[in-house]
N, C-alpha and C positions, 0 to 999 in steps of 0.2 A: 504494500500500500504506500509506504513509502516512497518508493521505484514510482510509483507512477507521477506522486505529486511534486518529487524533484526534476524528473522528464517533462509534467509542464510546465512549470515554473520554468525550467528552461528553453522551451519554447515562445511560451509567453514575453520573456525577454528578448529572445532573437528576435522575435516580432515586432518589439517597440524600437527594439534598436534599428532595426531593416526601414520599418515606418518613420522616425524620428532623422534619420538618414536619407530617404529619399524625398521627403518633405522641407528642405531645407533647403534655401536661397544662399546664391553662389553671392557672395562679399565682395569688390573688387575697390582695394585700396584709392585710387579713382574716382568712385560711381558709378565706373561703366561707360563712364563718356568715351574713353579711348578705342577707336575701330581703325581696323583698319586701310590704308588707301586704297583705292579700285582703279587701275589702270587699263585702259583697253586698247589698242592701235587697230582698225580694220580697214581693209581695203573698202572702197566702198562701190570705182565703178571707173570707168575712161570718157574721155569726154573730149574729139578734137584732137583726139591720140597725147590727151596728158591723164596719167592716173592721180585718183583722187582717194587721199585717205587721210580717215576722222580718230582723231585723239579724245578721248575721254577721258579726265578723270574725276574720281571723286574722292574729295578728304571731309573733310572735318570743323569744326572751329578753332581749334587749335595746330590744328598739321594743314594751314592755308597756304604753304609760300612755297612755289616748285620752279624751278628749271626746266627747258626744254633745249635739248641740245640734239644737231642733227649732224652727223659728221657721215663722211664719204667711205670706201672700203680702207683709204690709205691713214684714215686718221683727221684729215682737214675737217674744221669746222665748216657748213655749211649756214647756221642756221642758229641764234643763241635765242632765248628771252627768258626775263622772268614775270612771272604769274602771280600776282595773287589773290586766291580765291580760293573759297573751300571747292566750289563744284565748275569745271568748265568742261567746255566743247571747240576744238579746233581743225579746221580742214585746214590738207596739205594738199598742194598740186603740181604735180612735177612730170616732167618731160618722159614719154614712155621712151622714146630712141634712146634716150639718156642713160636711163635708168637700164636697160635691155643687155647691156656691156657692164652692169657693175653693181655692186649694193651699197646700203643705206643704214646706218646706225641710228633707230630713232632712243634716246636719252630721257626719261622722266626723274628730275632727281628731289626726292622731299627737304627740303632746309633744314626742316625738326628734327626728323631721322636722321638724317645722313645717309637713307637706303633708297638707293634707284633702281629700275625696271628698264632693260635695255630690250629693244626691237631690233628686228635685224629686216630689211626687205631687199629680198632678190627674185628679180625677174627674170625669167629665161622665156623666150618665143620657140615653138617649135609646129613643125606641121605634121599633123596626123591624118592617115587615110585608111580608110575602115576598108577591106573588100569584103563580099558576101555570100558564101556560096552557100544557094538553096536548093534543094531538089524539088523541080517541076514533074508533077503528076500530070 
């Protein structure tokens, strides 16, 4: 009899402890405010044989102030600015002939952090030709 009401009493305990545990709100010295930056670089489309593509990002209140650096395969800067704003959007547009011979470093770098997100963009042109052999009935 005993056996039994020690075996619940220890269950009863796992219980509260298991419940008392997963009931419990994560603390973040912060408040929570700090998230992370969301960077995204897409192609978006050609237009008059220059491709065009859209920089997004988004920070914060506190992680507002970014660089955008755009250098060439050899290292040359093509391109500097800085930013600041928690949330933007930028179109690029650039030469497809240009770009068809070489790549493109795009640069986003946080001032707060110190941690930047590099893009790389390479274009190659090629021609494809399907052939199709069907059997006619």
């Amino acid at each position: 009899m005993k056996q039994i009401f020690r075996n619940n009493r220890f269950i009863a305990i796992a219980l509260m402890t298991v419940f008392s545990v997963a009931v419990a709100q994560p603390v973040f010295a912060n408040g929570g405010k700090d998230k992370e930056t969301v960077t995204r670089l897409n192609y978006v489309g050609t237009i008059n044989s220059h491709q065009i593509f859209q920089l997004n990002v988004t920070g914060d209140e506190t992680n507002n102030e970014f660089t955008i650096l755009i250098k060439d395969e050899f290292g040359n800067q093509i391109y500097k600015e800085n930013i600041k704003s928690e949330n933007f959007t930028k179109r690029f547009l650039f030469d497809a002939e240009e770009l068809s011979n070489s790549s493109l470093h795009f640069e986003v770098l946080s001032k707060k952090t110190k941690k930047s997100v590099v893009y790389e963009i390479r274009s190659s042109v090629s021609m494809v030709k399907n052939v199709a052999v069907t059997e006619v009935k």
